[in-house]
N, C-alpha and C positions, 0 to 999 in steps of 0.2 A: 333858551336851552341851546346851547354847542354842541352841536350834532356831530359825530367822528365821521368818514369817507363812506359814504354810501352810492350804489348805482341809480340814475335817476328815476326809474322806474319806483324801487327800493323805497325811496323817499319819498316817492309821491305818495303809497299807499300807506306810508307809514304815517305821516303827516295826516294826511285821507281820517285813517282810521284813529289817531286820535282825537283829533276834533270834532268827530261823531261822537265818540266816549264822551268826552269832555261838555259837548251839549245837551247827552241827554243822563248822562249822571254826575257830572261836575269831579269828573276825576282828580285826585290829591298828588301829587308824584310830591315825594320827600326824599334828600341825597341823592336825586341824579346826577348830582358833581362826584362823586366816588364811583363813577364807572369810568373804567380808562377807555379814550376814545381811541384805542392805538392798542395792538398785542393781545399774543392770546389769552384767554379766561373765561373759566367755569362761571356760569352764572347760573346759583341753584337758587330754587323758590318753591314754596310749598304750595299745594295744587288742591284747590277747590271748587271752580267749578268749569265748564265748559269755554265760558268766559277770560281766564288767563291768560292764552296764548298772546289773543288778540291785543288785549291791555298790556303785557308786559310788550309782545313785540313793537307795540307804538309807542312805548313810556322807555327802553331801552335807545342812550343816544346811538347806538352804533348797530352796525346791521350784524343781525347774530345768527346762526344755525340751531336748528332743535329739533329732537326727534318725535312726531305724529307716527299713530299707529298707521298700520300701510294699507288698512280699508279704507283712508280719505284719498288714497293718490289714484282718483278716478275721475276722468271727464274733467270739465272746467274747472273743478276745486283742487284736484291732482294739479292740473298744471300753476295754479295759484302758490299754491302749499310748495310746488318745487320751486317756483322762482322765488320765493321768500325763503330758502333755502332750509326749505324742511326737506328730513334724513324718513327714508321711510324704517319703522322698525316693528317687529313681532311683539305680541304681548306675555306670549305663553314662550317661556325659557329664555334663555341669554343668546341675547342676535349679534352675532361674533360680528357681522359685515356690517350694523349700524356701528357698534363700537368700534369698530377700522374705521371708516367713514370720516366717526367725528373726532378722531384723535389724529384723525389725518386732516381735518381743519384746524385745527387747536393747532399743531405744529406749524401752520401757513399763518399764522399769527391772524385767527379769527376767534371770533368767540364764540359758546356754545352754553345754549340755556339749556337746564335740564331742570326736569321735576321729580328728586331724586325717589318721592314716595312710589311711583310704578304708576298710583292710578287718583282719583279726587278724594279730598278727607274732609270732614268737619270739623274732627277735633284739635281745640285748640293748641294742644302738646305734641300732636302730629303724631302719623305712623311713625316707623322704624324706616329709615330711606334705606334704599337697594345699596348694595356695595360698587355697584357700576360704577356710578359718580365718582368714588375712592380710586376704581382701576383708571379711567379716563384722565382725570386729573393727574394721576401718578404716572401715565403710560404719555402722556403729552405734556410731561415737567409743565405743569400750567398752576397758577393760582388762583384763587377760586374768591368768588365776591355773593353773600348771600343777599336776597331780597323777599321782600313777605307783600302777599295780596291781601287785600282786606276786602267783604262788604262781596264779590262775585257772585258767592253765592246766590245775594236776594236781588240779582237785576229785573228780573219779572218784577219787582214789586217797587221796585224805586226808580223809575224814571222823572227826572227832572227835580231829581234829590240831591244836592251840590252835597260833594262832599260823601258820597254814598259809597264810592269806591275808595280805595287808598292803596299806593302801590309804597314801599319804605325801602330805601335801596340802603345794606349798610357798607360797613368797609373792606374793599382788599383784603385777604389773608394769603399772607407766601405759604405755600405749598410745603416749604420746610418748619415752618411751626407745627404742624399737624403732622410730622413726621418721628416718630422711635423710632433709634435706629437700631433698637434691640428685635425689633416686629420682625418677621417676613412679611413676604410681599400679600400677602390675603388680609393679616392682620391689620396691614397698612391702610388695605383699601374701605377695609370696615373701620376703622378709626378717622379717617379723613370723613367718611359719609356721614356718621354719625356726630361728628364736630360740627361739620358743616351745617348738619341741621337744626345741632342747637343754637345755632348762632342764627338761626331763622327765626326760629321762635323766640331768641331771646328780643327782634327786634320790635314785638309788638308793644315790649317796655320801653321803648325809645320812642313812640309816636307820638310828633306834637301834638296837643288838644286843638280840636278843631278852632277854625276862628272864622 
């Protein structure tokens, strides 16, 4: 895998933590070549279970920012979460200062994963994602690349189950295909969010069969 510019620390844990993954569920990464290792970009992915973060931030080749709710940034796990450059954010209402935050990485040409659905789903059609993702993305002229987790869910139950997890990264979308230019700006942000997540779900039809 070609890793984009990361800090050495950054890499180590990254590296760290996926080869833990990797040994004790035989993690899958599919199209980790369609993430650009360079500029900034939304990277939205649907959210299942606790499990996520960890797997995507080690299956992503580039060091990315994301927002954890702000009861984790305490003691040792706080300071962890921040140098992996977690955004602390509110769960209840719209956190103007996370959204400054990460639209102010996004413009320093970093990337930023988001879980547009708010909180964990099982179902497979996925909630309704937040329109956040739509203002970010539009608010940091950024383009947005979606990716789907698989299998999280049941890690209590499958350890040493190759293949038990599956991360599917798919492709790039410019920022301007998901744009009417008849919309106003609210309409926009709900139109980009809810594109973007089809295109989450549409990639559980793209996963190669296991081998």
């Amino acid at each position: 895998m070609k890793m984009g510019k990361m800090r050495f620390g950054y890499k180590f844990i990254h590296r760290m933590v996926f080869y833990a993954l990797k040994l004790a569920f035989g993690v899958k990464v599919y199209g980790d070549d369609n993430v650009p290792r360079e500029g900034k970009l939304v990277i939205v992915s649907n959210h299942i279970s606790e499990m996520d973060p960890p797997l995507l931030g080690s299956t992503i080749p580039r060091e990315v920012y994301y927002a954890a709710k702000v009861g984790l940034f305490r003691g040792w796990l706080g300071k962890i979460i921040t140098y992996l450059n977690g955004v602390p954010v509110r769960r209840s209402g719209s956190d103007k200062e996370a959204i400054k935050t990460l639209v102010k990485v996004l413009r320093e040409d970093h990337a930023v994963l988001i879980f547009p659905e708010g909180t964990r789903s099982l179902d497979p059609n996925g909630m309704e994602a937040k329109a956040g993702v739509g203002m970010i993305a539009l608010m940091a002229e950024a383009d947005l690349l979606p990716v789907r987790v698989m299998g999280t869910h049941l890690w209590k139950k499958n350890f040493f189950r190759p293949g038990s997890m599956t991360v599917q990264f798919g492709h790039r979308i410019s920022l301007q295909e998901m744009l009417d230019s008849s919309a106003d700006r609210k309409e926009a942000y709900r139109k980009i969010a809810d594109e973007i997540m089809r295109q989450v779900q549409e990639l559980a039809k793209e996963l190669p069969e296991k081998d």
